[in-house]
Each structure stands twice: as structure tokens, then as C-alpha cells.
PQR file of N, CA, C, O and H, with PARSE charges and radii, in Angstrom:
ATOM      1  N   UNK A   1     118.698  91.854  71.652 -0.4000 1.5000
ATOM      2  CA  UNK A   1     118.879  93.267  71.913 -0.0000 2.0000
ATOM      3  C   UNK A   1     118.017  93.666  73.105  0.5500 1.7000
ATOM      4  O   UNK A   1     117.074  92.929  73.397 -0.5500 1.4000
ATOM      5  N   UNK A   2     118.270  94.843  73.872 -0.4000 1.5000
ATOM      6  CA  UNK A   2     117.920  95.365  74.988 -0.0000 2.0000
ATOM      7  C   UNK A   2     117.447  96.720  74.868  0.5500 1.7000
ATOM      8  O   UNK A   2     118.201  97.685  74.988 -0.5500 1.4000
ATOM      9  H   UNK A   2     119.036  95.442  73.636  0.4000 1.0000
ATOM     10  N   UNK A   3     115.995  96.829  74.591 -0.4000 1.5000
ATOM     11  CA  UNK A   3     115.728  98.144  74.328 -0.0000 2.0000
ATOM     12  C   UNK A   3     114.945  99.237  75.336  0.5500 1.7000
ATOM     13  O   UNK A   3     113.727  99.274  75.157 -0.5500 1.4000
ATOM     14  H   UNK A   3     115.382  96.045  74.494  0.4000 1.0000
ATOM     15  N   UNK A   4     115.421 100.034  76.259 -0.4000 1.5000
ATOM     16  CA  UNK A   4     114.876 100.925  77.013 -0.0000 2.0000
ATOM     17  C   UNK A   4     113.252 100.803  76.901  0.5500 1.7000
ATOM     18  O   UNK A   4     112.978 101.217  75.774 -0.5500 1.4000
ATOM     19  H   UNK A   4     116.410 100.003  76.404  0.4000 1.0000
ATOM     20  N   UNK A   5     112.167 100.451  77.513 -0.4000 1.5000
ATOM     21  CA  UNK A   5     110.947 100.722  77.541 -0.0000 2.0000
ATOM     22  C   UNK A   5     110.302 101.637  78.454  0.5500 1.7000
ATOM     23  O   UNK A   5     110.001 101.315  79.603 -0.5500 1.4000
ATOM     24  H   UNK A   5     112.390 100.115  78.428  0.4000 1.0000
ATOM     25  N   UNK A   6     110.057 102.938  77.881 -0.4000 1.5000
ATOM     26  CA  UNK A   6     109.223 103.444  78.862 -0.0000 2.0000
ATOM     27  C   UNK A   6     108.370 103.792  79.585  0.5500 1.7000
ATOM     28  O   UNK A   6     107.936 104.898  79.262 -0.5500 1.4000
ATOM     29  H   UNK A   6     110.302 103.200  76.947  0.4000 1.0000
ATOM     30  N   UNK A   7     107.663 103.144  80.879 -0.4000 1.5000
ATOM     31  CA  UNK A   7     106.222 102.576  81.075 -0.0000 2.0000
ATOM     32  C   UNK A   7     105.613 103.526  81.699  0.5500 1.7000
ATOM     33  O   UNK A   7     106.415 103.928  82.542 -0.5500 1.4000
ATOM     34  H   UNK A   7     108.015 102.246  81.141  0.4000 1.0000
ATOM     35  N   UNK A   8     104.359 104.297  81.790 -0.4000 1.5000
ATOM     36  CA  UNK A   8     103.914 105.025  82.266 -0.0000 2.0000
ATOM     37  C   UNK A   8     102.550 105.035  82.298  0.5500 1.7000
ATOM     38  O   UNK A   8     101.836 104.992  81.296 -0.5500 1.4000
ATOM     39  H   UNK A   8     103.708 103.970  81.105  0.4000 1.0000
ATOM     40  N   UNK A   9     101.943 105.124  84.120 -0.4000 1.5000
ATOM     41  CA  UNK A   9     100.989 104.884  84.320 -0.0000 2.0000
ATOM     42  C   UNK A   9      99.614 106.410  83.955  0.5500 1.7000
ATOM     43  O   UNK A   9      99.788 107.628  83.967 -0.5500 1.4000
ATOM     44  H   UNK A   9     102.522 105.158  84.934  0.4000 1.0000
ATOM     45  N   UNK A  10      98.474 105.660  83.699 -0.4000 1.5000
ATOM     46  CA  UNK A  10      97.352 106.963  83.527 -0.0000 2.0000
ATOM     47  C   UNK A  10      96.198 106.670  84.466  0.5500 1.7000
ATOM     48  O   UNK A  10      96.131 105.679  85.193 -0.5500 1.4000
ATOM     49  H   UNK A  10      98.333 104.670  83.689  0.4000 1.0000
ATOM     50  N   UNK A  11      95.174 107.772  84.360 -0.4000 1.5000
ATOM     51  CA  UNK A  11      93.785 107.350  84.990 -0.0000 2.0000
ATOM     52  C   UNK A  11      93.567 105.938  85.067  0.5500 1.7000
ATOM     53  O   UNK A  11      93.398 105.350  86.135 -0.5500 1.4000
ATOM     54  H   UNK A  11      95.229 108.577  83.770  0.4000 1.0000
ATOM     55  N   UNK A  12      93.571 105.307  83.776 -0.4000 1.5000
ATOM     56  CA  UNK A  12      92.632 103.746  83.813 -0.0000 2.0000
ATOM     57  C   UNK A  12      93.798 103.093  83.251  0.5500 1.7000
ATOM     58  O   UNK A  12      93.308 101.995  82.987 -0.5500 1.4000
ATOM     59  H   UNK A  12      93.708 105.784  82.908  0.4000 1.0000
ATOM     60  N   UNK A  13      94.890 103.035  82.927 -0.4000 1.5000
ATOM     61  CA  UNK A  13      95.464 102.457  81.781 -0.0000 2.0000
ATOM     62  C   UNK A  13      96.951 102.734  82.269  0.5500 1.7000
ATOM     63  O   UNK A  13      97.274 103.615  83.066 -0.5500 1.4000
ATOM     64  H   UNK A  13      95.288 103.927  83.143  0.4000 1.0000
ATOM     65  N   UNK A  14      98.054 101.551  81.463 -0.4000 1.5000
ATOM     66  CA  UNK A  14      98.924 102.143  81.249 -0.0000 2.0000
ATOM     67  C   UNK A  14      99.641 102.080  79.784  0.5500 1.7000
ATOM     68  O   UNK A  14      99.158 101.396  78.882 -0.5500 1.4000
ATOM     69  H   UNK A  14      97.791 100.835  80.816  0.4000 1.0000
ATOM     70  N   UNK A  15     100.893 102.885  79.611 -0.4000 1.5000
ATOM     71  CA  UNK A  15     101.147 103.167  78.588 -0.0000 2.0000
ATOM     72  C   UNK A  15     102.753 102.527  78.315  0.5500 1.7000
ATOM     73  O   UNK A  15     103.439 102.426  79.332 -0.5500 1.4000
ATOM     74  H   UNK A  15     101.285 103.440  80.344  0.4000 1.0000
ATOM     75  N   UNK A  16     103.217 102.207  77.346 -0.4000 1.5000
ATOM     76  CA  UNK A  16     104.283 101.977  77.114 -0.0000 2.0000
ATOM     77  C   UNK A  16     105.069 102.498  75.785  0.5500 1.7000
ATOM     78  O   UNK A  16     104.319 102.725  74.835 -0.5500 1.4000
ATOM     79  H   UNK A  16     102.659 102.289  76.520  0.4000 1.0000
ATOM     80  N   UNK A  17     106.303 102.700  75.590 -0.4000 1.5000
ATOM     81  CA  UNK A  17     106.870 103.318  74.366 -0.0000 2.0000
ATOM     82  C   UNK A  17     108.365 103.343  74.169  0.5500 1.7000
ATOM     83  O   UNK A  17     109.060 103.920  75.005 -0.5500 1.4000
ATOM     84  H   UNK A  17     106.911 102.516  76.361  0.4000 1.0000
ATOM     85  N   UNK A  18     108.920 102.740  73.092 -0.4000 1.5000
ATOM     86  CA  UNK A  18     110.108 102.681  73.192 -0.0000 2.0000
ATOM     87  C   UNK A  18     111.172 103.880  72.449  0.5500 1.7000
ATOM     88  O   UNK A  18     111.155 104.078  71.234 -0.5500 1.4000
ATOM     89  H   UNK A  18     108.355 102.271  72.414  0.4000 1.0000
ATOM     90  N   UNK A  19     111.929 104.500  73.241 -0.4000 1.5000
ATOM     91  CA  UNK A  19     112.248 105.810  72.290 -0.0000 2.0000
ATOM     92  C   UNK A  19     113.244 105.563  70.989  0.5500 1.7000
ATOM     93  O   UNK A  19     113.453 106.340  70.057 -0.5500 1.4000
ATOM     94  H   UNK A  19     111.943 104.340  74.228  0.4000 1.0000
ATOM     95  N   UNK A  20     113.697 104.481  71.174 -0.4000 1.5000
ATOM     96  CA  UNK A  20     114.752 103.855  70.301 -0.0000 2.0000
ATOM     97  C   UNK A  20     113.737 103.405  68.399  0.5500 1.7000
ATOM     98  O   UNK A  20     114.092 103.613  67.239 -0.5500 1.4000
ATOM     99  H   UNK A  20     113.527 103.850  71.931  0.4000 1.0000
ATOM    100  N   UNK A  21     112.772 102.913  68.846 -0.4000 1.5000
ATOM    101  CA  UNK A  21     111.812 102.855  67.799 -0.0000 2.0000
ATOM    102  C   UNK A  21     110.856 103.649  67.839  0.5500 1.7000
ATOM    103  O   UNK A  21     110.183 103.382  68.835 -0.5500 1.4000
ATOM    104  H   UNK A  21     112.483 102.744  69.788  0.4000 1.0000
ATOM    105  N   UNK A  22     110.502 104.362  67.362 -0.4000 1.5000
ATOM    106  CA  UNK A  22     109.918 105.701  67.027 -0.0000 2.0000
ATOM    107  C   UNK A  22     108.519 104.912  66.858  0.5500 1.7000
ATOM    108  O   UNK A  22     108.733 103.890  66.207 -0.5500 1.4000
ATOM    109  H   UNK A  22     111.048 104.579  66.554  0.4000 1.0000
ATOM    110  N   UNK A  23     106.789 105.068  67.321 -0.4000 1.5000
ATOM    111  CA  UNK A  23     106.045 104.724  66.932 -0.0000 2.0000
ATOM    112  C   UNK A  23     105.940 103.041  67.276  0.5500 1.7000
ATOM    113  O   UNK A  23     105.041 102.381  66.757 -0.5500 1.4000
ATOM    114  H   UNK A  23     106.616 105.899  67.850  0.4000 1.0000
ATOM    115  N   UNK A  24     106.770 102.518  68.042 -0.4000 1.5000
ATOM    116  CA  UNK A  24     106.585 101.292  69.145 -0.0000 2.0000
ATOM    117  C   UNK A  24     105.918 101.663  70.255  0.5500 1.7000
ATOM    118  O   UNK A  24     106.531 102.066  71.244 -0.5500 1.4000
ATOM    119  H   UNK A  24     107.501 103.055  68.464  0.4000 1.0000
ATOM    120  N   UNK A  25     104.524 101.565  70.218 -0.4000 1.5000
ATOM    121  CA  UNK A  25     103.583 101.721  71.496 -0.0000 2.0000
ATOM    122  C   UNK A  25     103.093 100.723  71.981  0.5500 1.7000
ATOM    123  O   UNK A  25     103.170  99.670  71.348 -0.5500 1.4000
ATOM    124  H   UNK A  25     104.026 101.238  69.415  0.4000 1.0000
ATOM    125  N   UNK A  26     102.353 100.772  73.429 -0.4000 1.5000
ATOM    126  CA  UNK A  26     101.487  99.823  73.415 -0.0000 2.0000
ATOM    127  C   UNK A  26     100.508 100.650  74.846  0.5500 1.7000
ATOM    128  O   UNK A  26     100.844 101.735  75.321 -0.5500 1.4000
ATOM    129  H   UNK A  26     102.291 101.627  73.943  0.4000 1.0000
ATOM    130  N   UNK A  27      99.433  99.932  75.269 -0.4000 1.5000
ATOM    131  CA  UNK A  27      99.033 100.376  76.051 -0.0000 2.0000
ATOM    132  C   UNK A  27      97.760  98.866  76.869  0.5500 1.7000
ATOM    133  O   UNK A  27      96.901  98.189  76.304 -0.5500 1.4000
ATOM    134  H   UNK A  27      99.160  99.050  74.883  0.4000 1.0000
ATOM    135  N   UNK A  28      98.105  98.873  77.954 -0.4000 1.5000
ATOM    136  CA  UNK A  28      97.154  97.964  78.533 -0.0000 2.0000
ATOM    137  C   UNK A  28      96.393  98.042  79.955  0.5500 1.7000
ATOM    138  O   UNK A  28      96.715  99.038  80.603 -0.5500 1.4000
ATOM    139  H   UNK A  28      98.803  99.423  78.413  0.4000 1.0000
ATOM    140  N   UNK A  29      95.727  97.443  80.390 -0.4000 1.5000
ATOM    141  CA  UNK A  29      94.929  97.705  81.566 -0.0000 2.0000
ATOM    142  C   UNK A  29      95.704  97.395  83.109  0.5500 1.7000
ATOM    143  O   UNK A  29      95.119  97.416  84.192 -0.5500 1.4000
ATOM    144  H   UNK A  29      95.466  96.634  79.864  0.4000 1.0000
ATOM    145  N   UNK A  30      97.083  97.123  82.909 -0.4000 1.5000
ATOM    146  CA  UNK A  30      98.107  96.920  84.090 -0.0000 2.0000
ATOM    147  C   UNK A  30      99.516  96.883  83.209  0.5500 1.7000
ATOM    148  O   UNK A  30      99.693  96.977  81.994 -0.5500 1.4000
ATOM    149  H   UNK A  30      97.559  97.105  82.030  0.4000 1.0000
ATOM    150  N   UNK A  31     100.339  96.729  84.185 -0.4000 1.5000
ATOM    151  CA  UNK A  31     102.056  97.235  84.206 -0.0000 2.0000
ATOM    152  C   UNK A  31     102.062  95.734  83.298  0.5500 1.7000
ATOM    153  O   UNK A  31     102.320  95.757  82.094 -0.5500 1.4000
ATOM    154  H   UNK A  31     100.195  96.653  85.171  0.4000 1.0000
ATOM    155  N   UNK A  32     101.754  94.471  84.007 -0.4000 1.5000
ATOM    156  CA  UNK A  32     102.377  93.461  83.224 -0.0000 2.0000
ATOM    157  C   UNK A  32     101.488  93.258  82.280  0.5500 1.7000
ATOM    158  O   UNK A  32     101.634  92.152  81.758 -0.5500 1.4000
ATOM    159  H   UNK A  32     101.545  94.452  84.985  0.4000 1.0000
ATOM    160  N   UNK A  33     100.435  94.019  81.756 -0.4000 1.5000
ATOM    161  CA  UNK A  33      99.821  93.783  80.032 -0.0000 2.0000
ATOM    162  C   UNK A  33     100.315  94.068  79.770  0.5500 1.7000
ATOM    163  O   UNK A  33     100.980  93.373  79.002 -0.5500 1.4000
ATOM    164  H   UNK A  33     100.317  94.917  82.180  0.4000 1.0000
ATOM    165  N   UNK A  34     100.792  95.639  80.017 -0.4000 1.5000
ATOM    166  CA  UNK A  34     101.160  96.575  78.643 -0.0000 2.0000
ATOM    167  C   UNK A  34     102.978  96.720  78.882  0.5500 1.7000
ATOM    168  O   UNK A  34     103.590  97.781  78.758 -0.5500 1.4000
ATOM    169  H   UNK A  34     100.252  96.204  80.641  0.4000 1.0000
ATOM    170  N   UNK A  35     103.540  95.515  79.208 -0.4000 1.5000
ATOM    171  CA  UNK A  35     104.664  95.099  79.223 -0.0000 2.0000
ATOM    172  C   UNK A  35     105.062  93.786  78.382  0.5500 1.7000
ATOM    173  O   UNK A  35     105.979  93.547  77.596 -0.5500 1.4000
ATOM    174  H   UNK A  35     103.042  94.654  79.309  0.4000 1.0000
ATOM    175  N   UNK A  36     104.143  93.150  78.807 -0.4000 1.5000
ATOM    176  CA  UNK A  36     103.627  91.777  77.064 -0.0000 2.0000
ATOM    177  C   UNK A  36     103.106  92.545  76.073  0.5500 1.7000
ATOM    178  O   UNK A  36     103.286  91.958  75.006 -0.5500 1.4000
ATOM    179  H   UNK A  36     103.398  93.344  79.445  0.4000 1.0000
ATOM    180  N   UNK A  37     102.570  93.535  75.926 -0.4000 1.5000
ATOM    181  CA  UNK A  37     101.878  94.132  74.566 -0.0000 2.0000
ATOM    182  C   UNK A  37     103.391  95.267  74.080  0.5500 1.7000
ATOM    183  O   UNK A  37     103.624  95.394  72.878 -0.5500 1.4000
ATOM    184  H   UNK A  37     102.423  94.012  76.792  0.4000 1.0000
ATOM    185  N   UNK A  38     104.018  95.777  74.798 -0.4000 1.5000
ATOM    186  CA  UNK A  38     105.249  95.965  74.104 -0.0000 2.0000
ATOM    187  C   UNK A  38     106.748  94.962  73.690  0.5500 1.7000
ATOM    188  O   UNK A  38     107.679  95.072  72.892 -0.5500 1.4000
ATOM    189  H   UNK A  38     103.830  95.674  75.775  0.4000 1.0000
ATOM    190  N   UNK A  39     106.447  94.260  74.441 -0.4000 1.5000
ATOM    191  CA  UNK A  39     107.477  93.236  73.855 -0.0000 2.0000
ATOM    192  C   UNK A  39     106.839  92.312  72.678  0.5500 1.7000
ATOM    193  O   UNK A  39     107.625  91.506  72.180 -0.5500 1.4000
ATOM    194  H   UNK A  39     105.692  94.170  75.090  0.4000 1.0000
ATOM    195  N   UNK A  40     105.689  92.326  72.242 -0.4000 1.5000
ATOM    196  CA  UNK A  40     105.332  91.978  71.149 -0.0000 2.0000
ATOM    197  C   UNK A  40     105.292  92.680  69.811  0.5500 1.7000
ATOM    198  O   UNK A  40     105.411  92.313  68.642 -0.5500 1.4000
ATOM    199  H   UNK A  40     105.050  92.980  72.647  0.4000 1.0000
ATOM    200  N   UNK A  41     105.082  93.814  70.421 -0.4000 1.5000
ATOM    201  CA  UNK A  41     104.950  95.475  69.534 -0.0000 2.0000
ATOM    202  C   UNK A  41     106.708  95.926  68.625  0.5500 1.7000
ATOM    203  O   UNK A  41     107.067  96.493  67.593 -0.5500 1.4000
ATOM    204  H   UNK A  41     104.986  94.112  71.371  0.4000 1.0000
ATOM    205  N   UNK A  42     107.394  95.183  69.906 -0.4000 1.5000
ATOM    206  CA  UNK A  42     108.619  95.732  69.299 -0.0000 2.0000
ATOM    207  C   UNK A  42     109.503  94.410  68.528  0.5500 1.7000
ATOM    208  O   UNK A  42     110.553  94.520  67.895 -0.5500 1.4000
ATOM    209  H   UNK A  42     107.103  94.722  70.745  0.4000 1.0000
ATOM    210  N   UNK A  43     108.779  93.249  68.782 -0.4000 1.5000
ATOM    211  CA  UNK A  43     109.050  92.399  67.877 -0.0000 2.0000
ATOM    212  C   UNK A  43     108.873  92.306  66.198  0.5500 1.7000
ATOM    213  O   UNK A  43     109.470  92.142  65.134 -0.5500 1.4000
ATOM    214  H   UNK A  43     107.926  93.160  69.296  0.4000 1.0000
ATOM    215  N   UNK A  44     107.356  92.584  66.937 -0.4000 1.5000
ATOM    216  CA  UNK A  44     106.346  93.251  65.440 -0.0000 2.0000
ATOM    217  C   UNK A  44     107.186  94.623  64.501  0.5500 1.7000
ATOM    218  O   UNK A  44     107.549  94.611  63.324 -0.5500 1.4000
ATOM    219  H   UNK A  44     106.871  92.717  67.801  0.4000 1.0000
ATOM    220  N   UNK A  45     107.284  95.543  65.357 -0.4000 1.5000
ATOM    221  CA  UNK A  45     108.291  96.546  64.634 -0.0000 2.0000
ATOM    222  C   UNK A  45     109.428  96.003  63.397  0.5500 1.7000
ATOM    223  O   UNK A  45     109.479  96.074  62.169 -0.5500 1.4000
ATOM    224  H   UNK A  45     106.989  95.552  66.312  0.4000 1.0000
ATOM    225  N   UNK A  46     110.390  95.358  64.628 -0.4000 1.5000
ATOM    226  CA  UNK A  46     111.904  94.712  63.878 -0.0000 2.0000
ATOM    227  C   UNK A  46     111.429  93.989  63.201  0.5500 1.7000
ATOM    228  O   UNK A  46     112.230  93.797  62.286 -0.5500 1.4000
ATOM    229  H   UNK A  46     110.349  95.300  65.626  0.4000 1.0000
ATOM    230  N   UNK A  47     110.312  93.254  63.016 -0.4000 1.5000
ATOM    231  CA  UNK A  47     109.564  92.208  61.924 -0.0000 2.0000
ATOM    232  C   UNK A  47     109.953  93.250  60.183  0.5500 1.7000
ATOM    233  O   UNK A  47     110.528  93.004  59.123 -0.5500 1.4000
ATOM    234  H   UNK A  47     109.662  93.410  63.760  0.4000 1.0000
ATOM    235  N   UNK A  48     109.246  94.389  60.779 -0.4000 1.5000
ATOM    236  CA  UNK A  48     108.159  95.225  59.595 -0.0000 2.0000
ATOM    237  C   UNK A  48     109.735  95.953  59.231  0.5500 1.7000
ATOM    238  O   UNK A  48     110.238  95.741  58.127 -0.5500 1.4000
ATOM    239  H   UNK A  48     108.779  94.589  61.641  0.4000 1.0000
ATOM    240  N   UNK A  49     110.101  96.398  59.762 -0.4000 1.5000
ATOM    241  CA  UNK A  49     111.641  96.801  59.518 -0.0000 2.0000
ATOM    242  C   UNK A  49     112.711  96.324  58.802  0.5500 1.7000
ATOM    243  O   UNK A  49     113.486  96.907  58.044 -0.5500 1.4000
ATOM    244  H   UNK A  49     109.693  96.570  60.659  0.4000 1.0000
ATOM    245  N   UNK A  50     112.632  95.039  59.194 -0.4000 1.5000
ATOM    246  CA  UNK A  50     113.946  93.603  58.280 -0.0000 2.0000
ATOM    247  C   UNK A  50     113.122  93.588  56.753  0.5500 1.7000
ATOM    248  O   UNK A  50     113.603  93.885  55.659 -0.5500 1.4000
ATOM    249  H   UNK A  50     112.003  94.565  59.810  0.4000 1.0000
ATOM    250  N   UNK A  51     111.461  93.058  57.127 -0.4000 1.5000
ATOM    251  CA  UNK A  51     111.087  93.039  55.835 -0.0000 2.0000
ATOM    252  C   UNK A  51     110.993  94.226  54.747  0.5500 1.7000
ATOM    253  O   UNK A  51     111.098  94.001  53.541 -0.5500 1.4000
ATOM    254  H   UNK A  51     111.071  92.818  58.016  0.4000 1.0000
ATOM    255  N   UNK A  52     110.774  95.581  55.317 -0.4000 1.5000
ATOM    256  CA  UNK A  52     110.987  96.441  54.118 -0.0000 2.0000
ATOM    257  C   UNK A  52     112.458  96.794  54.219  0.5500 1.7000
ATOM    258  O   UNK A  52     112.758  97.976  54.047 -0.5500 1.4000
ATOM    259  H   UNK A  52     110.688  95.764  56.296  0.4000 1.0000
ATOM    260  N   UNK A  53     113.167  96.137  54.412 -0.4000 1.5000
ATOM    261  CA  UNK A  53     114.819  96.647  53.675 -0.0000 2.0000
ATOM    262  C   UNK A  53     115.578  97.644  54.721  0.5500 1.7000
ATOM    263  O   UNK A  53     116.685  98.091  54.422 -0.5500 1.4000
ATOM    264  H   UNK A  53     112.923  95.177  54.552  0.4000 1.0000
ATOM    265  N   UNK A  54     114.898  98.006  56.060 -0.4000 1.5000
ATOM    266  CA  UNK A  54     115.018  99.286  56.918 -0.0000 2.0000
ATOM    267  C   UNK A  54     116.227  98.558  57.830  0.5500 1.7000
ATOM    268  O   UNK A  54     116.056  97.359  58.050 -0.5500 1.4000
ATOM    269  H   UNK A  54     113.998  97.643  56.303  0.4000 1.0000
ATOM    270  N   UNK A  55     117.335  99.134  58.333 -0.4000 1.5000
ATOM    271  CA  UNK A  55     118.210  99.246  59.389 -0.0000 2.0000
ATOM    272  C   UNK A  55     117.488  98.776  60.207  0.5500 1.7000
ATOM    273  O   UNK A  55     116.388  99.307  60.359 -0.5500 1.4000
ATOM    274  H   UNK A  55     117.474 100.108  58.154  0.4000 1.0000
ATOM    275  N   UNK A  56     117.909  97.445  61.136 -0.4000 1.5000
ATOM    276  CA  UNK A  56     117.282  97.733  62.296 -0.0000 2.0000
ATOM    277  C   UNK A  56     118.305  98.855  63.525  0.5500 1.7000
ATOM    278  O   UNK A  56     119.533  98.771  63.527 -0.5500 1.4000
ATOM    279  H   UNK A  56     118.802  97.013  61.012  0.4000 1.0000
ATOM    280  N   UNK A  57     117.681  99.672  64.322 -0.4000 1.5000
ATOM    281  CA  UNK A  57     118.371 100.512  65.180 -0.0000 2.0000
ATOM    282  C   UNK A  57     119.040  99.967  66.229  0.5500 1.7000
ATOM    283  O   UNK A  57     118.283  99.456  67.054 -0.5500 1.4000
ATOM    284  H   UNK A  57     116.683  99.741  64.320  0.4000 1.0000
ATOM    285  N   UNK A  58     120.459  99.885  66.538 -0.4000 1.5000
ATOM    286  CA  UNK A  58     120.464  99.488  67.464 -0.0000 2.0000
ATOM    287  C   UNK A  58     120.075 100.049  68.895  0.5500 1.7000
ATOM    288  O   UNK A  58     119.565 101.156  68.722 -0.5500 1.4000
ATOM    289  H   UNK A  58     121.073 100.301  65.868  0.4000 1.0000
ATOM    290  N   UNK A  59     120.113  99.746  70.136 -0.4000 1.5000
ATOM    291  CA  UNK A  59     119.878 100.401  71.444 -0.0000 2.0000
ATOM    292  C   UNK A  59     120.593 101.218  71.722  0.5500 1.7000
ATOM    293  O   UNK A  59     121.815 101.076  71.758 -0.5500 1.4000
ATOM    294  H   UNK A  59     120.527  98.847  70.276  0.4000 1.0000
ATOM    295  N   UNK A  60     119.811 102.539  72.051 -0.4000 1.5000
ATOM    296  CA  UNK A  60     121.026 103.440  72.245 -0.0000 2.0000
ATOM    297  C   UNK A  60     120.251 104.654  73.485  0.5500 1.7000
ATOM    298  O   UNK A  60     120.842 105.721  73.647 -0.5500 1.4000
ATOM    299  H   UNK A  60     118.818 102.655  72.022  0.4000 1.0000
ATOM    300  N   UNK A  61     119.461 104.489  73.970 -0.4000 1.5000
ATOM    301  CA  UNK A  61     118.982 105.116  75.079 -0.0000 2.0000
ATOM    302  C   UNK A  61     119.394 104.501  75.999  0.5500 1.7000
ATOM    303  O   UNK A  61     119.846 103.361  75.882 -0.5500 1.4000
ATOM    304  H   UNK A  61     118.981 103.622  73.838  0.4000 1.0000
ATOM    305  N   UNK A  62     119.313 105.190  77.185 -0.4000 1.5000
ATOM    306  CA  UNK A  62     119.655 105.366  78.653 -0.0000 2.0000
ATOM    307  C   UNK A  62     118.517 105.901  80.019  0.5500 1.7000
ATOM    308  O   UNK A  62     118.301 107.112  80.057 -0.5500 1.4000
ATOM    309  H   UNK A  62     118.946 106.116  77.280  0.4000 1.0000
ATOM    310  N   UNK A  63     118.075 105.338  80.701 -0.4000 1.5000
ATOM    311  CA  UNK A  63     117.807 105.941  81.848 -0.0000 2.0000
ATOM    312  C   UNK A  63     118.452 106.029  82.908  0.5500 1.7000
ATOM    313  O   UNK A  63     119.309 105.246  83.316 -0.5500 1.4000
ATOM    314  H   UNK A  63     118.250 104.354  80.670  0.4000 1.0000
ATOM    315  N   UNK A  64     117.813 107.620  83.728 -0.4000 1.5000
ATOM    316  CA  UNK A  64     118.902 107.720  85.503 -0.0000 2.0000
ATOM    317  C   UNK A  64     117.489 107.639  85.955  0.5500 1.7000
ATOM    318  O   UNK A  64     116.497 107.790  85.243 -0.5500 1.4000
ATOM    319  H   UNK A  64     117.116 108.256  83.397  0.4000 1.0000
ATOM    320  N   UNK A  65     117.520 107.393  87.171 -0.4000 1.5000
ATOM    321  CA  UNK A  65     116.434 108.205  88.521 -0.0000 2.0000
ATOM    322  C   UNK A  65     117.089 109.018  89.339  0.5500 1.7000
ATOM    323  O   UNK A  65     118.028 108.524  89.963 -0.5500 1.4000
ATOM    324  H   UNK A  65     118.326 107.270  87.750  0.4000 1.0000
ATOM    325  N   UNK A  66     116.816 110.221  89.509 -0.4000 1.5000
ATOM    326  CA  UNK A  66     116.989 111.448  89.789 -0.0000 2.0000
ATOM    327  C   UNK A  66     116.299 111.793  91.354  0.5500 1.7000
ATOM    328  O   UNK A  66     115.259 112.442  91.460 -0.5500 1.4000
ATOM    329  H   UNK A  66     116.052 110.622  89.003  0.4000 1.0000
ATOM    330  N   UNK A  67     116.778 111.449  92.098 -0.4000 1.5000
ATOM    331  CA  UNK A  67     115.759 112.336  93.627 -0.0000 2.0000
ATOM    332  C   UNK A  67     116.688 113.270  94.199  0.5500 1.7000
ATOM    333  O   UNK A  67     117.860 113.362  94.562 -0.5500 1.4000
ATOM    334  H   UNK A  67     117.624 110.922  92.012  0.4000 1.0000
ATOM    335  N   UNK A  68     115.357 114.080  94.088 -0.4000 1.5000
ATOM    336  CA  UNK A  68     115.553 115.448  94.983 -0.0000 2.0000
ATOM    337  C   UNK A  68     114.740 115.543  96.111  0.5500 1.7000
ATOM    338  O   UNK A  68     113.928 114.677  96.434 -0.5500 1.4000
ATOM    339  H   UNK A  68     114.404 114.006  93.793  0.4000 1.0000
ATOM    340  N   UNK A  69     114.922 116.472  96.651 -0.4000 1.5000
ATOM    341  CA  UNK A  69     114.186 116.937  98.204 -0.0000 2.0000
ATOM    342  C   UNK A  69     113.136 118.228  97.647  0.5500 1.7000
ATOM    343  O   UNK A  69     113.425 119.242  97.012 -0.5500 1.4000
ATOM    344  H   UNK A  69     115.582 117.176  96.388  0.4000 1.0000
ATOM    345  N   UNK A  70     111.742 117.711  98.191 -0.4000 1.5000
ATOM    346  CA  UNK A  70     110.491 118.445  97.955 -0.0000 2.0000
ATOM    347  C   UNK A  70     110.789 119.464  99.531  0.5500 1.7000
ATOM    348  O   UNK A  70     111.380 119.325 100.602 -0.5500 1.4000
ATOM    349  H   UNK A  70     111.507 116.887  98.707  0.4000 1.0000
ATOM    350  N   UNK A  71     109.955 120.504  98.823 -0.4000 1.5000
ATOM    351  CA  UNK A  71     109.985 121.582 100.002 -0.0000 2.0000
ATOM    352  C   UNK A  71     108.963 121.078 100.795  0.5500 1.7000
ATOM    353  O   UNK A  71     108.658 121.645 101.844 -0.5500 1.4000
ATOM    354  H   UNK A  71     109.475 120.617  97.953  0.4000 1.0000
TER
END
């Protein structure tokens, strides 16, 4: 499965989160940590999911990129 990740950088850190699994985070000290720390996170998820009896979700988000013209 192919699940939308959405990565977003901060002050010191970045952040990752998948909207498809609710509470799939991760966060690391560069783009490609906290890109291995969510593809583990969301393994870990569908793990915890199969084992208590839960649906796994399938993929169902989408991203565009959007540019406009700044004044």
C-alpha cells in the first residue's frame, strides 16, 4: 500500500504524519530520519491494527501543489 506522508519542516526538527492513519507520527533531526521513522511508524501502526481485530484503512488521500503569484 501507498500511503500519502506528510513531511514538514520546524526550527530544529522535522515532522512527519500520515492523514490516512490517524496518530501515525514521527519526527526526526532531517527529511531522511523522519522519513525512516515514519515508514516504520506506519508499519508499526498496521502491526497494532491487524492484531487488535481493526480494519486496516485503505489509502485514500491525495495531494496538489498549488502556485500562485505573491504581490
Amino acid at each position: 500500500m501507498r500511503y500519502l506522508v506528510i513531511v514538514e519542516k520546524g526550527p530544529q526538527s522535522f515532522g512527519a504524519y500520515v492523514p490516512d492513519l490517524p496518530g501515525c507520527i514521527a519526527a526526526g533531526e532531517s527529511r531522511e530520519e523522519v522519513l525512516t521513522l515514519i515508514r516504520e511508524s506506519i508499519e508499526f501502526h498496521l502491526e497494532g491494527l491487524r492484531e487488535d481485530g481493526h480494519p486496516v484503512p485503505s489509502p485514500s488521500s491525495s495531494s496538489e501543489v498549488i502556485e500562485v503569484e505573491t504581490a
